[in-house]
N, C-alpha and C positions, 0 to 999 in steps of 0.2 A: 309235742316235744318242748313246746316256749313254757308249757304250766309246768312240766318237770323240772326244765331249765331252770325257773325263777323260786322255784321252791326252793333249790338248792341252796343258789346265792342266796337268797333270805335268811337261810338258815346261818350262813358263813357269818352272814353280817351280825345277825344275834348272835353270836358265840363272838362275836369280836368286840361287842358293845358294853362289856362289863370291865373290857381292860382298855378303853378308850376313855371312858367314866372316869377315870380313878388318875387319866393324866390332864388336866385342866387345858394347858396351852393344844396339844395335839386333837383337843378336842372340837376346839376351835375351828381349828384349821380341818377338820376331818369333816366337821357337820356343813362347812362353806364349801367344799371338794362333793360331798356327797348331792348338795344343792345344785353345785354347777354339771355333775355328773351324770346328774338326772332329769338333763336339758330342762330343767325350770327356769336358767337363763339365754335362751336360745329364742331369739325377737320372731316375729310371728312376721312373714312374707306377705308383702300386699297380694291380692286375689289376681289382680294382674301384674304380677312379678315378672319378670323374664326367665328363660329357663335356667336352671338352677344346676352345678357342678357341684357335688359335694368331692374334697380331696382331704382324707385323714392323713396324718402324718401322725408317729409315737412320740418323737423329741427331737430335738436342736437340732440334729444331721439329717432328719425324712423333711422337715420345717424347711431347710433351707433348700434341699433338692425341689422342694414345691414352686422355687419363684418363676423359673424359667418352664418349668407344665403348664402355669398359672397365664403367664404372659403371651405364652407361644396359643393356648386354647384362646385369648380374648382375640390376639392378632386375626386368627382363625374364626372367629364369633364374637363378633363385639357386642352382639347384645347378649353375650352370655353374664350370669353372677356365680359368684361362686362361695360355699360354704366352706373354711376350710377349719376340721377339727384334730385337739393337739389332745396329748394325753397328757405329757408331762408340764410340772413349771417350769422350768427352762427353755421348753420347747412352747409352749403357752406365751411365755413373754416376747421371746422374739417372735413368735408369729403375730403377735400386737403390733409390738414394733417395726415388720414387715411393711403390714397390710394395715396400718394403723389410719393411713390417709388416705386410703382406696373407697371409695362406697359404694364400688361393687365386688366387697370382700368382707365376709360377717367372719371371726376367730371366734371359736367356742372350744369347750371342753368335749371329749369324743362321750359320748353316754357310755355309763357300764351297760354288763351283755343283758339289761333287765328289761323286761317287756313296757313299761312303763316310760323309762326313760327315752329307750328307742321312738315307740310312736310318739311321743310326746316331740321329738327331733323331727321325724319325718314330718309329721302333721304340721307343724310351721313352716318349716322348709320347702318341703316338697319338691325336692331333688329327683334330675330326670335321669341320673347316673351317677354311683357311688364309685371313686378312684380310692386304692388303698394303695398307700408307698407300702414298699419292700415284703411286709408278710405280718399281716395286724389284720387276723382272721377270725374273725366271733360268730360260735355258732346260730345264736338267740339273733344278731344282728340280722346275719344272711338270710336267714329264714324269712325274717320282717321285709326284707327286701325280694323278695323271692313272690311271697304275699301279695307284696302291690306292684309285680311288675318293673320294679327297679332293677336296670341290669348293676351289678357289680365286677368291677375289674379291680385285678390286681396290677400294677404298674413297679418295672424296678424292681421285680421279683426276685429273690435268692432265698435259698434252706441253706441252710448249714450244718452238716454233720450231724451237731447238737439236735437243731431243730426236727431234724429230719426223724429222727429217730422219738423223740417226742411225739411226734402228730401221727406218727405210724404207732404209738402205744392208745391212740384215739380210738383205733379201729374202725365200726361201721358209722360212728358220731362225726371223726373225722373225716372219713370219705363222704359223707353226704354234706355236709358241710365244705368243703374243696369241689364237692361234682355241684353246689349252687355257685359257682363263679360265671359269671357270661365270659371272658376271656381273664388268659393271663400274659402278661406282657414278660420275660425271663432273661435274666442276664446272659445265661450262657447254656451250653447243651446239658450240660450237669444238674443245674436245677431242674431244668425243662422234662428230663426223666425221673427226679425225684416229684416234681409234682403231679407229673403221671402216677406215680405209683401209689400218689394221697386221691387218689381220686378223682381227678381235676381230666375232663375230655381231648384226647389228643390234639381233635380240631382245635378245640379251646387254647392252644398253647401258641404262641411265638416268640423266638428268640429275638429279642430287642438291643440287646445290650443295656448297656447303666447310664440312666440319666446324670449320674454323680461329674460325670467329665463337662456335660454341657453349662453343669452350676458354676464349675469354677472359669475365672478371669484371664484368660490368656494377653498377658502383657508383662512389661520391663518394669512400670511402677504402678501403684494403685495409687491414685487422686486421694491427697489428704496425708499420706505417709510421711513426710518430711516435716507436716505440723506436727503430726501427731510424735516424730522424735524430738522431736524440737521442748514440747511441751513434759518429755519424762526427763529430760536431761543425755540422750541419745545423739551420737553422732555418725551417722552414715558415710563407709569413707574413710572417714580419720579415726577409726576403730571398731575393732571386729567384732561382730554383733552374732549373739547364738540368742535363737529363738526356740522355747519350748513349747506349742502348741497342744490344748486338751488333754494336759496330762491327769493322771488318774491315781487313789490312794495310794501309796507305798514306791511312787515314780517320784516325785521332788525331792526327796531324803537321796536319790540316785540320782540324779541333776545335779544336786549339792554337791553331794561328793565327788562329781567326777571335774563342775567346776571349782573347786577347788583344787586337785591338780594339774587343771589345765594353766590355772593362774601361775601358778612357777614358770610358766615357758612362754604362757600367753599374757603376759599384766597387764594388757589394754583391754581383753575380751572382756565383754559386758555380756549380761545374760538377762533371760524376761523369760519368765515364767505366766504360762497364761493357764490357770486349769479348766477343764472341761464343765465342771458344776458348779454355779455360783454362790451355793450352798456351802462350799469348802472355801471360801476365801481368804476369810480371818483366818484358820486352820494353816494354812499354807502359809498366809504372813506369819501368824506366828512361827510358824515353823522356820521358815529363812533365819528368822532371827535368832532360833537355838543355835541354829547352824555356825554363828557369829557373821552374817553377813547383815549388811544397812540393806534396807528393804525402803523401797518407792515404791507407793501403789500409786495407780495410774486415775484410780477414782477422787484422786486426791487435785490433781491436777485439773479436773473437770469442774470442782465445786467454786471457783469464782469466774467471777463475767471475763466475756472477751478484753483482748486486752486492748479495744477499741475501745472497750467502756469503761476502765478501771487505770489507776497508775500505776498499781501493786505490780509488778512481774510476776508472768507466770509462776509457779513451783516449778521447782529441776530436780533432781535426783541426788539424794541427799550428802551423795559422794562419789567419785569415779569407780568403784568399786561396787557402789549397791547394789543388787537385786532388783529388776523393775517387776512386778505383780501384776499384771495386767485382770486386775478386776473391774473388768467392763465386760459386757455383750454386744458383740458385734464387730469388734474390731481387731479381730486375730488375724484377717487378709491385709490389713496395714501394717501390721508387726509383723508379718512373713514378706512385706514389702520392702523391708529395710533388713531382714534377715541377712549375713555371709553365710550361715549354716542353720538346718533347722531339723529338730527330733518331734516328730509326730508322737504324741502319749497315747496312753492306752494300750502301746503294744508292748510292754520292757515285762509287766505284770498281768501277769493272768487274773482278771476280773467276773471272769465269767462270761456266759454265751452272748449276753447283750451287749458285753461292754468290750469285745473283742478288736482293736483294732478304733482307728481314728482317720480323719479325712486327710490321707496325703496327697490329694489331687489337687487342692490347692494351692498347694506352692510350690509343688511339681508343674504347673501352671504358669507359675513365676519365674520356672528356669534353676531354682534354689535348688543346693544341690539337701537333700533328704534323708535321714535317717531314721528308721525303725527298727525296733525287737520285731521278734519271734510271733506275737499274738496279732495276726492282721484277719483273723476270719471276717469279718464286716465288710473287709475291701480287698478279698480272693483275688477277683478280675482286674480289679484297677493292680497289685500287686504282680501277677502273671506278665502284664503288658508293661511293667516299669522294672520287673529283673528281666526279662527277656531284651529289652533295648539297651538294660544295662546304667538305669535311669534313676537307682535307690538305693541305697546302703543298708544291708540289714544284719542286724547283729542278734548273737543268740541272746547276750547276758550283758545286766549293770556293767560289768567290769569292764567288758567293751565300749562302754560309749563314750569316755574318755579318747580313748584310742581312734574311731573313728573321729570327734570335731577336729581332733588333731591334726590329722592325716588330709580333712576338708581344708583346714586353713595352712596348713604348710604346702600344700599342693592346689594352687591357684588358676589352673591350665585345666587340669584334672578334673578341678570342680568344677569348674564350667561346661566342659564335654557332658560329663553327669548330668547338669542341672538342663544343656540345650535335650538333651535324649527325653528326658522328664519330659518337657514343653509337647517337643513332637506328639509323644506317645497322646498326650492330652489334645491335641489338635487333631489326631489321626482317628482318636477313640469318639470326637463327637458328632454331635448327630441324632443321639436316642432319642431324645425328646421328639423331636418332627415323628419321628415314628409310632410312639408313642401316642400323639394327637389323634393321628389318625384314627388308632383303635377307638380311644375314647370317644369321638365325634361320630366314628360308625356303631357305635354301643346306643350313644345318644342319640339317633337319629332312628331310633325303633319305640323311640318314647315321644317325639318329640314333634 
């Protein structure tokens, strides 16, 4: 199966290499991607290493559910290391910046499904059990692992509809592929029988719940938030503050417009816009500013020394009315800190299967009272448990969301009931992770 498998990709990649050629910059960038993807930068494990976890994550939302897997396995095995591989840049940089200071924590690129790259991973590494967040299942991989005895677990398991229906046009490729899992760890009964029905062994299966509730910070403020308004020109308190959190193409032009007529009723409300890809940054500044609104980015505030070392005064926001930009990574739980209302992005516009929905556990976490569209497939379960408490605002359409911050910020009793129900649910929902461990530790404990 691996000599059929890698013939294939070879072939994809030849037929791609004639229109990669002919673009100079992406070429670049594609021949360093294709280097780092075929674990040629993946450091060589001393011979007496300690046993090895390897945990993939795809991007920025599997990346950050990894901290608390990560820390709860060391608690549980402190001489454990661990490998952890990202697929995306996004997800790539913040896993750097995670685990940047750890050293017992190697961040690399996940290899493509190619026979080369693969053992080329494992033979350095040599990892005594393979974690895969949510549903990042490669045939060419499993196999490899299959080979040498490496159990693989899926952890945070969920299909979606989409997905589901995909991995069942695999047919006997994908069932053999899902039936090489040592276990799967599953959000809820609903996956648990679509992954039955990809192949994956009944026993094989337990219902875990979602690690996503145990990542986020159940508290009143997060540590640094006050600086960090302080430093955009933000005033917590003495003015109502809407935070837009990961929003996604064709959602900030829907931002705009709805804070604009919020501003007739609201003329204190300040707004912060943070999007989901750091890629779209300038795109979204510029855009504020077609919009006619003064835009402060946040990156702007970062580039001189503390003001312990400097005389300058911080930068503030360029007027009471700006747009704050939050083009930073990493500090959206600070801006949902200081939040009165907050719209979760990614769900107003249908992006497609991967980009369905955004982390509103977060600052459902926080107590903040929450609003979302219609696209939340990503986070079904966490959804289910925060209308059912009665803990989320969800709207079908743009035209709506206007109409919701309104109704968040003229009803001040209201939003709070909303935002303490949020909190609960997230306190009630955690837990997974310990469960979680377990599996993985009893997977690892037949290699090890």
């Amino acid at each position: 199966m691996p000599n059929i498998y890698d013939i294939a990709w070879k072939t994809l990649l030849l037929l791609a290499a004639p229109a990669i050629a002919f673009m100079p910059r992406f070429r670049r960038k594609a021949a360093r991607a294709f280097r780092e993807r075929m674990g040629h930068d993946v450091p060589f494990a001393p011979a007496d290493a300690p046993p090895c976890v390897m945990v993939h994550a795809v991007s920025l939302g599997e990346i950050n559910a990894t901290r608390a897997l990560v820390d709860q396995l060391k608690a549980a095995r402190p001489d454990l290391r661990f490998l952890v591989t990202v697929t995306t840049d996004t997800g790539f940089a913040r896993g750097k910046e995670m685990y940047g200071g750890r050293g017992d924590v190697t961040v690399v690129r996940y290899p493509l499904d190619l026979s080369a790259g693969i053992r080329r991973l494992l033979d350095r590494q040599r990892p005594g059990v393979v974690v895969l967040m949510e549903l990042e299942v490669w045939p060419n991989f499993t196999w490899h692992c299959r080979q040498r005895g490496i159990p693989v677990v899926l952890v945070n398991g969920r299909l979606t509809d989409s997905s589901f229906k995909q991995y069942r046009w695999l047919g006997p490729v994908g069932r053999a592929m899902f039936g090489r899992l040592a276990e799967v760890c599953v959000q809820d009964i609903v996956y648990r029988d679509r992954f039955r029905t990809l192949g994956v062994k009944p026993e094989a299966i337990e219902v875990t719940g979602t690690m996503k509730f145990d990542n986020a910070q159940v508290a009143d403020r997060i540590a640094g938030d006050r600086e960090l308004a302080a430093e955009v020109g933000l005033h917590p308190g003495r003015e109502p503050i809407w935070v837009c959190g990961s929003t996604g193409p064709g959602e900030e032009r829907i931002v705009l417009d709805a804070y604009r007529t919020l501003l007739t009723t609201q003329p204190m409300l300040r707004l912060v816009i943070v999007p989901r890809h750091p890629e779209r940054f300038d795109a979204v500044a510029r855009l504020i500013a077609e919009c006619g609104f003064d835009v402060f980015r946040r990156s702007h505030s970062r580039q001189v020394a503390p003001a312990a070392m400097t005389s300058r005064p911080l930068p503030t926001a360029a007027s009471p009315s700006a747009v704050v930009l939050g083009d930073t990574v990493g500090e959206l739980r600070k801006f949902y800190s200081i939040a009165d209302v907050v719209f979760v992005g990614r769900t107003l516009v249908d992006l497609g299967q991967r980009q369905r929905g955004s982390d509103m556990i977060e600052p459902a976490a926080l107590a903040k009272p929450v609003i979302v569209g219609k696209w939340t497939d990503n986070f079904a379960d966490a959804m289910r448990h925060l209308k059912r408490a009665e803990g989320i605002i969800e709207i079908e359409a743009g035209v709506d969301l206007a109409r919701a911050v309104s109704r968040v910020l003229n009803y001040p009793s209201e939003s709070r009931d909303l935002g303490e129900h949020a909190r609960e649910v997230v306190k009630s929902q955690q837990g997974s992770t310990a469960r979680h461990v377990e599996v993985i530790l009893r997977q690892l404990a037949t290699r090890t």
